[in-house]
TORKOL-4160 file (C-alpha; in steps of 0.2 Angstrom, whole numbers, padded with zeros to 4 digits, m for minus):
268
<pt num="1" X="0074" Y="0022" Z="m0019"/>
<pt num="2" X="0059" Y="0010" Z="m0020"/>
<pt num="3" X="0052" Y="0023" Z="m0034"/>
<pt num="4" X="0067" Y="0023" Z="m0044"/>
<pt num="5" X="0065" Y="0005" Z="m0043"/>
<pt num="6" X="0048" Y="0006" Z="m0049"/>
<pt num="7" X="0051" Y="0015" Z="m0063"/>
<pt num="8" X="0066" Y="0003" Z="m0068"/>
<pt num="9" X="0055" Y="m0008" Z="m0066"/>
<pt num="10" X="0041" Y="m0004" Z="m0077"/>
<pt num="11" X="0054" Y="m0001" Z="m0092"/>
<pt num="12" X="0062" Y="m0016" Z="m0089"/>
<pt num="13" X="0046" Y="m0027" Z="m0092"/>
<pt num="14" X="0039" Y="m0017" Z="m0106"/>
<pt num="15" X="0055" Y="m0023" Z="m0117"/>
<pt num="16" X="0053" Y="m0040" Z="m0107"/>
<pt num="17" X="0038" Y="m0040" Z="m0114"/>
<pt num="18" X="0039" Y="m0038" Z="m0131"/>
<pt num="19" X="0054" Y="m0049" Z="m0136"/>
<pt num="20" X="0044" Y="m0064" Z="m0126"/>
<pt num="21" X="0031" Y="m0063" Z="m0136"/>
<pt num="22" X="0037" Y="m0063" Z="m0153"/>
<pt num="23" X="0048" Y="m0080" Z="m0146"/>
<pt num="24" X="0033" Y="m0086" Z="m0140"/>
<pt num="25" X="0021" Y="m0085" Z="m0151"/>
<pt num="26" X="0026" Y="m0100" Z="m0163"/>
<pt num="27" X="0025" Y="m0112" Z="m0148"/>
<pt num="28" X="0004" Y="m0108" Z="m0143"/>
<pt num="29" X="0000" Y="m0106" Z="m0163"/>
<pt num="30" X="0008" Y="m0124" Z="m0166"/>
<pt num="31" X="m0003" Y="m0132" Z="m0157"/>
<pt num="32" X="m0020" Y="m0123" Z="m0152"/>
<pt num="33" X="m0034" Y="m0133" Z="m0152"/>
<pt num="34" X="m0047" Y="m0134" Z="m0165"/>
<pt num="35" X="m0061" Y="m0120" Z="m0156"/>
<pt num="36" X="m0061" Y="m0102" Z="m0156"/>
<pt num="37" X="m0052" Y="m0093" Z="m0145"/>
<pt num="38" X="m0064" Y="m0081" Z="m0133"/>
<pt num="39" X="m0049" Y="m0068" Z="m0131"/>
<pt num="40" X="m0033" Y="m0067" Z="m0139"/>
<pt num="41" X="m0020" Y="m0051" Z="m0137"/>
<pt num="42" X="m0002" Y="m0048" Z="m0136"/>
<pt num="43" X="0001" Y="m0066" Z="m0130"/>
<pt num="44" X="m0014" Y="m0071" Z="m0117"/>
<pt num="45" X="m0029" Y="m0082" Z="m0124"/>
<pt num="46" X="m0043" Y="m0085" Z="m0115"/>
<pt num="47" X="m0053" Y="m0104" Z="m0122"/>
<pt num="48" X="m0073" Y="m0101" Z="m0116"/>
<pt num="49" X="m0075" Y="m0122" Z="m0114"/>
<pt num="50" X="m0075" Y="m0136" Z="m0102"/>
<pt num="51" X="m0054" Y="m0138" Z="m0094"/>
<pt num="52" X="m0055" Y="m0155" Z="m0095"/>
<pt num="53" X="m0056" Y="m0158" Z="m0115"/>
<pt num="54" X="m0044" Y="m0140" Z="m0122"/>
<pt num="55" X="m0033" Y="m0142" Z="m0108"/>
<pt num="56" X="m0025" Y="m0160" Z="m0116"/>
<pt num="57" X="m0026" Y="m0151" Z="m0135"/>
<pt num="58" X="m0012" Y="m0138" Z="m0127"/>
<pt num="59" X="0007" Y="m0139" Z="m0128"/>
<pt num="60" X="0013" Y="m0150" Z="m0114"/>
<pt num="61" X="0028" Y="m0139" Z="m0112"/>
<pt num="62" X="0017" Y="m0126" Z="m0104"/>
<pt num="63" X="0018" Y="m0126" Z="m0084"/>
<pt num="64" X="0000" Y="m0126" Z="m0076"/>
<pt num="65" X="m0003" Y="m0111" Z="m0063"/>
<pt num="66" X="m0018" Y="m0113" Z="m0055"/>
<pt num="67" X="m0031" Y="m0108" Z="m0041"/>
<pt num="68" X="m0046" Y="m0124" Z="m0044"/>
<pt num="69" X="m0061" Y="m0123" Z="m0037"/>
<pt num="70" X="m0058" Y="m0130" Z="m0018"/>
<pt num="71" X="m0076" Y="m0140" Z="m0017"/>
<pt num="72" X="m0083" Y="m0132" Z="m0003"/>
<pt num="73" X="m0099" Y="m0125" Z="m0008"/>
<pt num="74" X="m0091" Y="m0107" Z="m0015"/>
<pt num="75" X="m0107" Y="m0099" Z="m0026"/>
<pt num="76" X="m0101" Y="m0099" Z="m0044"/>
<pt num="77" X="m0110" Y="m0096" Z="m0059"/>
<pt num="78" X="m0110" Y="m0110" Z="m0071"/>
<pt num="79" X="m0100" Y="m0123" Z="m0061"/>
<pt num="80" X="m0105" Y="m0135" Z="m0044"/>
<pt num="81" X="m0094" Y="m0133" Z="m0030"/>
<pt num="82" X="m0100" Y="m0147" Z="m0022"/>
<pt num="83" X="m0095" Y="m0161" Z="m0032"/>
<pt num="84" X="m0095" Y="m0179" Z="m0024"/>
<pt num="85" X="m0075" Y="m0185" Z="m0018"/>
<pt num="86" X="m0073" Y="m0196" Z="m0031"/>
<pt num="87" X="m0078" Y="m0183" Z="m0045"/>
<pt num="88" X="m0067" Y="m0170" Z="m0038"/>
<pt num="89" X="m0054" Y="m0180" Z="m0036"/>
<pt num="90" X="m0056" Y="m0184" Z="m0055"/>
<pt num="91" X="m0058" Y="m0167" Z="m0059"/>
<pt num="92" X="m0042" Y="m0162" Z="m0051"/>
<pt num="93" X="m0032" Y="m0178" Z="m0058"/>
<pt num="94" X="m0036" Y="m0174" Z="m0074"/>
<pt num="95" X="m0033" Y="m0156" Z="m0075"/>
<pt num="96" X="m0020" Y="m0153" Z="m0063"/>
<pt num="97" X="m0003" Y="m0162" Z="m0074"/>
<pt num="98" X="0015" Y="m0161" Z="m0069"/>
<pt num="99" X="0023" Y="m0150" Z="m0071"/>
<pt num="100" X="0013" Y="m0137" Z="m0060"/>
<pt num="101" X="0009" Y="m0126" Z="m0047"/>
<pt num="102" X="m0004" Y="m0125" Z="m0038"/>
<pt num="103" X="m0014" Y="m0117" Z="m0023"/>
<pt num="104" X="m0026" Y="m0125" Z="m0011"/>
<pt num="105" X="m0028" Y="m0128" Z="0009"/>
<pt num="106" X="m0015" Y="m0138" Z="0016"/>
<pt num="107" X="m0024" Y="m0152" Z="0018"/>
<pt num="108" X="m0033" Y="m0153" Z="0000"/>
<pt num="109" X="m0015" Y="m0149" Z="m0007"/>
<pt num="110" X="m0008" Y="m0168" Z="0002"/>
<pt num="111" X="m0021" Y="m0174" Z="m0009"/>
<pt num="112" X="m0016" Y="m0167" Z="m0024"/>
<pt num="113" X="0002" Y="m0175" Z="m0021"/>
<pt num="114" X="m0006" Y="m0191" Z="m0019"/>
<pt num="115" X="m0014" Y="m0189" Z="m0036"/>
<pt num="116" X="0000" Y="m0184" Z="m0045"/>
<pt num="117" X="0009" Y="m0197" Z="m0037"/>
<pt num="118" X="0023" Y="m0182" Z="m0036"/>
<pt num="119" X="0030" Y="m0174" Z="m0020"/>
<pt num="120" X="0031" Y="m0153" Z="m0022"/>
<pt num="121" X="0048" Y="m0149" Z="m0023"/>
<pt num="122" X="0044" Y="m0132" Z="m0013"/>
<pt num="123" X="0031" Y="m0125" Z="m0004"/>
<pt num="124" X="0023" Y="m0107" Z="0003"/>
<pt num="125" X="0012" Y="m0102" Z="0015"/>
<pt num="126" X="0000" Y="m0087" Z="0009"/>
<pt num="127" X="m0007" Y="m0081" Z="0025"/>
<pt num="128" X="m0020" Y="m0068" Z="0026"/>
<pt num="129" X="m0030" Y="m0057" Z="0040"/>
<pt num="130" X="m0048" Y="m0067" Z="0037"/>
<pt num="131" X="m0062" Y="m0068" Z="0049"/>
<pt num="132" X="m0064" Y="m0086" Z="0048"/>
<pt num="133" X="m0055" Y="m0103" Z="0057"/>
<pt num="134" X="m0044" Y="m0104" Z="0038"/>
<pt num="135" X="m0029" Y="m0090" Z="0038"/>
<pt num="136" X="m0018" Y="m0099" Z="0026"/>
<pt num="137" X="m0016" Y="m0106" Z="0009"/>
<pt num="138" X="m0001" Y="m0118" Z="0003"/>
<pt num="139" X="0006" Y="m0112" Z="m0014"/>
<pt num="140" X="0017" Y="m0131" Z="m0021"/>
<pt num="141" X="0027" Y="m0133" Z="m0034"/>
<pt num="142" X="0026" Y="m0151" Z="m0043"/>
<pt num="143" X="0037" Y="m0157" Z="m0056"/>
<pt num="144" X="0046" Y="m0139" Z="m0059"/>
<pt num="145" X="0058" Y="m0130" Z="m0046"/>
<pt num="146" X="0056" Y="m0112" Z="m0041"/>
<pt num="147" X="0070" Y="m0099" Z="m0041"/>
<pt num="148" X="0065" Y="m0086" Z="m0026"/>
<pt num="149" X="0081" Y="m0076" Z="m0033"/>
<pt num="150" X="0072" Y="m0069" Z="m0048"/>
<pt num="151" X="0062" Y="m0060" Z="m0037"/>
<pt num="152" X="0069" Y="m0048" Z="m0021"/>
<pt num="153" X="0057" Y="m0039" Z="m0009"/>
<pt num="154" X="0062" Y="m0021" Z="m0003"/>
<pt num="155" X="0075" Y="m0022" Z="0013"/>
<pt num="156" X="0061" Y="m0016" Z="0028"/>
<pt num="157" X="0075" Y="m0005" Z="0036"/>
<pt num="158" X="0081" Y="0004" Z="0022"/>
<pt num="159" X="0090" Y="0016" Z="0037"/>
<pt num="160" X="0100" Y="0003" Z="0045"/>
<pt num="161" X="0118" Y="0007" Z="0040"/>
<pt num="162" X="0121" Y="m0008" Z="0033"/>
<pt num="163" X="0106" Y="m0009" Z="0021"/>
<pt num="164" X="0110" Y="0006" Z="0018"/>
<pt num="165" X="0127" Y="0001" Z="0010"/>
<pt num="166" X="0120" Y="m0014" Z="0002"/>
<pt num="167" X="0108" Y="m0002" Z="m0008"/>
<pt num="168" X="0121" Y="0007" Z="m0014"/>
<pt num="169" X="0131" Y="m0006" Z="m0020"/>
<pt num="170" X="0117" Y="m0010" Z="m0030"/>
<pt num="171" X="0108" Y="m0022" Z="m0020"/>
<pt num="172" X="0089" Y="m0021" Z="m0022"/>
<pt num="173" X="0084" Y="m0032" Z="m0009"/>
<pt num="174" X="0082" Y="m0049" Z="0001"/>
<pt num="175" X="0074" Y="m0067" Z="m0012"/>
<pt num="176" X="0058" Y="m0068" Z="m0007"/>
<pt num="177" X="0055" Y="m0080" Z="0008"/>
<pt num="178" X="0043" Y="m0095" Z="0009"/>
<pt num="179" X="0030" Y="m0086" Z="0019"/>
<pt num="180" X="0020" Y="m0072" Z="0010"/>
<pt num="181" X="0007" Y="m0062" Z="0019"/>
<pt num="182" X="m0005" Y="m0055" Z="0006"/>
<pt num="183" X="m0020" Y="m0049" Z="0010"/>
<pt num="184" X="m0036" Y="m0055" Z="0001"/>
<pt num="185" X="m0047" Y="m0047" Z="m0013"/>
<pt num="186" X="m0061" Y="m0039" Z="m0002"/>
<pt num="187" X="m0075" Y="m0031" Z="m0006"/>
<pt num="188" X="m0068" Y="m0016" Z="m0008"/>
<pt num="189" X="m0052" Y="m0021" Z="m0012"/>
<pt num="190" X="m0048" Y="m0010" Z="m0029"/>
<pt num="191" X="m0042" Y="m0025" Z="m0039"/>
<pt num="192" X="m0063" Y="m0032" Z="m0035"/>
<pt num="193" X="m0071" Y="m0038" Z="m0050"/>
<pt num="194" X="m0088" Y="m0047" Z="m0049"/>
<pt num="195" X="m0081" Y="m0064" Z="m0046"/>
<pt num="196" X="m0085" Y="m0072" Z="m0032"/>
<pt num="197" X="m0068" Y="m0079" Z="m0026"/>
<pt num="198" X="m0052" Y="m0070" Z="m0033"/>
<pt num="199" X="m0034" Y="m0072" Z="m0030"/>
<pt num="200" X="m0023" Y="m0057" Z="m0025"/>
<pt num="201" X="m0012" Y="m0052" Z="m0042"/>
<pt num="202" X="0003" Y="m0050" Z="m0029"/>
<pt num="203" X="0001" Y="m0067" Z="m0024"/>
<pt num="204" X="0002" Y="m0073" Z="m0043"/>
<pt num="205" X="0016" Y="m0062" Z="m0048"/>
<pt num="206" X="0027" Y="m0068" Z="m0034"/>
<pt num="207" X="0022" Y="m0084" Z="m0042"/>
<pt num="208" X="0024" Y="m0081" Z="m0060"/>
<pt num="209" X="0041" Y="m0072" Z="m0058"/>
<pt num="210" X="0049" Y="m0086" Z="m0047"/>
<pt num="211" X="0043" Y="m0100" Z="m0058"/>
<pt num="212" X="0052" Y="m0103" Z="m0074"/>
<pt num="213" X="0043" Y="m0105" Z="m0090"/>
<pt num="214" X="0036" Y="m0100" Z="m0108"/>
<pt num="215" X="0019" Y="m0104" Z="m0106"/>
<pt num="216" X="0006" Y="m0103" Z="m0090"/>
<pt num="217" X="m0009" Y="m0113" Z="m0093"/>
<pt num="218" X="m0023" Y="m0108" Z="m0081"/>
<pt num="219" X="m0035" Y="m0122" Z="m0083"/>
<pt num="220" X="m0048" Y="m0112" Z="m0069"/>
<pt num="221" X="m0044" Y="m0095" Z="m0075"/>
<pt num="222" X="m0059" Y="m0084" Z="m0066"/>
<pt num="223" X="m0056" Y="m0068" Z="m0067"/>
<pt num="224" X="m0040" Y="m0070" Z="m0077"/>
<pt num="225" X="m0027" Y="m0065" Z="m0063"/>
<pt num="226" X="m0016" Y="m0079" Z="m0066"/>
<pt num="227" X="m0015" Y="m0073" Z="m0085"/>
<pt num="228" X="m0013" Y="m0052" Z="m0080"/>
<pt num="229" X="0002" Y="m0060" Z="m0069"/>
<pt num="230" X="0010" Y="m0068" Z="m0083"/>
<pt num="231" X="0008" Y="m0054" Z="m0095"/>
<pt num="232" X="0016" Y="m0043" Z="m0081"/>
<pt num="233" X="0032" Y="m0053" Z="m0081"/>
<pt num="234" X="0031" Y="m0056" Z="m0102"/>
<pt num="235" X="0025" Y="m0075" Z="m0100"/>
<pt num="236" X="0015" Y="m0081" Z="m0114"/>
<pt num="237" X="m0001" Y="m0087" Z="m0106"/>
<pt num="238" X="m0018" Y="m0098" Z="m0110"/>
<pt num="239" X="m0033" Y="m0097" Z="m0098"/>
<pt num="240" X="m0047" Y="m0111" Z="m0098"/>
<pt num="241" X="m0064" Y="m0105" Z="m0090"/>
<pt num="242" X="m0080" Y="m0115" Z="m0092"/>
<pt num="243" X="m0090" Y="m0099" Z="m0087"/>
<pt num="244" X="m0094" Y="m0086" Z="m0100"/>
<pt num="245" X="m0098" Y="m0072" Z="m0088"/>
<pt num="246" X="m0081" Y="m0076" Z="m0079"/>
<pt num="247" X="m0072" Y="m0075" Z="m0097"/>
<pt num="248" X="m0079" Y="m0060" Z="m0102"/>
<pt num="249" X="m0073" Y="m0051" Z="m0084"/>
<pt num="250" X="m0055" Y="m0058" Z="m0088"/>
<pt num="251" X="m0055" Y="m0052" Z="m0104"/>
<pt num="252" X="m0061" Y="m0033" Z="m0100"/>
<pt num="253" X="m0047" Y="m0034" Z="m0086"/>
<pt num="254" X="m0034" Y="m0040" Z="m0100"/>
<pt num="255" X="m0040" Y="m0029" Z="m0112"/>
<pt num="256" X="m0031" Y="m0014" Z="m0100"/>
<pt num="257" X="m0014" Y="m0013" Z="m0107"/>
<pt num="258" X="m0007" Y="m0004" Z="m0091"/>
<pt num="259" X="0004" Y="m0018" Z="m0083"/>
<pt num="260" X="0001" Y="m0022" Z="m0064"/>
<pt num="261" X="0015" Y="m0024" Z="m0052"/>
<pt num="262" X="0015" Y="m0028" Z="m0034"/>
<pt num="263" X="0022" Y="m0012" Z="m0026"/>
<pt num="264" X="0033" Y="m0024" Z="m0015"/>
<pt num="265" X="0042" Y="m0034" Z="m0027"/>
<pt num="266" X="0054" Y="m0028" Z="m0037"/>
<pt num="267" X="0065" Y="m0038" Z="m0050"/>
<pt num="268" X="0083" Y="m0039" Z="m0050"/>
């Protein structure tokens, strides 16, 4: 069953796809800023520049979907992760805008409500298998409300006698909870690119498929997983990185045109 749900799947997007696009498309080309774009296909643009001065050239309709840097010293290129409080606090307060959703430790994410003067109106825990004292990130939603019906997980027990005769009434499975357990991009995880500090794509297309919206804006978009999740679910999508070497990595990975699915998640 979960392979017929696969391949339903995969159609189903692929049409998705391309009617969101063509509606789409007026509402980025309207109001792009005034630089080059470092990548632009089928509805994801990648801006090589600094966040804080494209990010307030961009529609404000677009919802922010982001994974910042988290100011502990993490070894990027081109960027210090070890700003002072007061300059990642403005960092944060000035690219972080409502509405959005964004991903950080627990503690740094009360923070960030503080800034935007905004309590989330839901959060996730993404908890992982790490060796360190940290085995869980909080995933918030500010200013914009997420709809964990859009997206249903497989039924674990697809034996039971009463999975089994929700299946076949067409059921394809449980909403998704508020607890996700991904685990993270290792080194030898297959999704790996060469930057430093990458986000699971299943954990941004749970995101992207329960969050509601025309545009993602990615003001920190790395390795560009936030934008292959959007393109997965047909959401037009810009990315920000300040980074050249992380823009040309996102854009090689965007320039596959096979889309990527969580083999856990299936639309209904």
């Amino acid at each position: 069953m979960i392979v017929a749900y696969s391949v339903s799947l995969t159609i189903t997007v692929i049409l998705i796809v391309s009617r969101h696009y063509h509606l789409c498309a007026a509402l980025v080309n309207a109001k792009l800023p005034h630089m080059k774009p470092y990548y632009q296909h089928a509805g994801i643009t990648i801006y090589h520049g600094d966040c804080r001065e494209v990010l307030p050239s961009l529609p404000a309709s677009g919802v922010v979907v982001t994974d910042p840097p988290y100011n502990i010293g993490y070894h990027y290129d081109g960027y210090k992760d070890n700003l002072s409080e007061d300059e990642y606090r403005e960092l944060i307060s000035s690219t972080v805008r409502l509405p959005s959703v964004v991903l950080h430790y627990p503690e740094d994410s009360v923070g960030i409500s503080f800034a935007l003067n905004e309590l989330p109106e839901k959060c996730v825990a993404w908890t992982y298998n790490a060796n360190t004292p940290r085995q869980w990130r909080m995933i918030s939603w500010f200013g914009i409300t997420p709809d964990f019906s859009r997206m249903k997980q497989p039924y674990l027990n697809q034996n039971d006698r009463r999975i089994r005769a929700l299946m076949d009434g067409g059921s394809l499975g449980r909403d998704l909870y508020d607890w996700w357990h991904e685990e993270q991009v290792k080194n030898v995880s297959e999704e790996k690119t060469e930057h430093p500090c990458q986000i699971p794509l299943s954990v941004m297309l749970k995101i992207c498929g329960v969050t509601h919206c025309g545009l993602v804006i990615d003001p920190f978009a790395g390795s560009g997983t936030t934008l292959a999740a959007a393109r997965a679910h047909g959401i037009t999508a810009i990315g920000i990185e300040i980074e050249e070497k992380y823009c040309e990595i996102a854009a090689k990975r965007l320039s596959q045109e096979v889309l990527d699915f969580s083999p856990n998640i299936v639309h209904p």
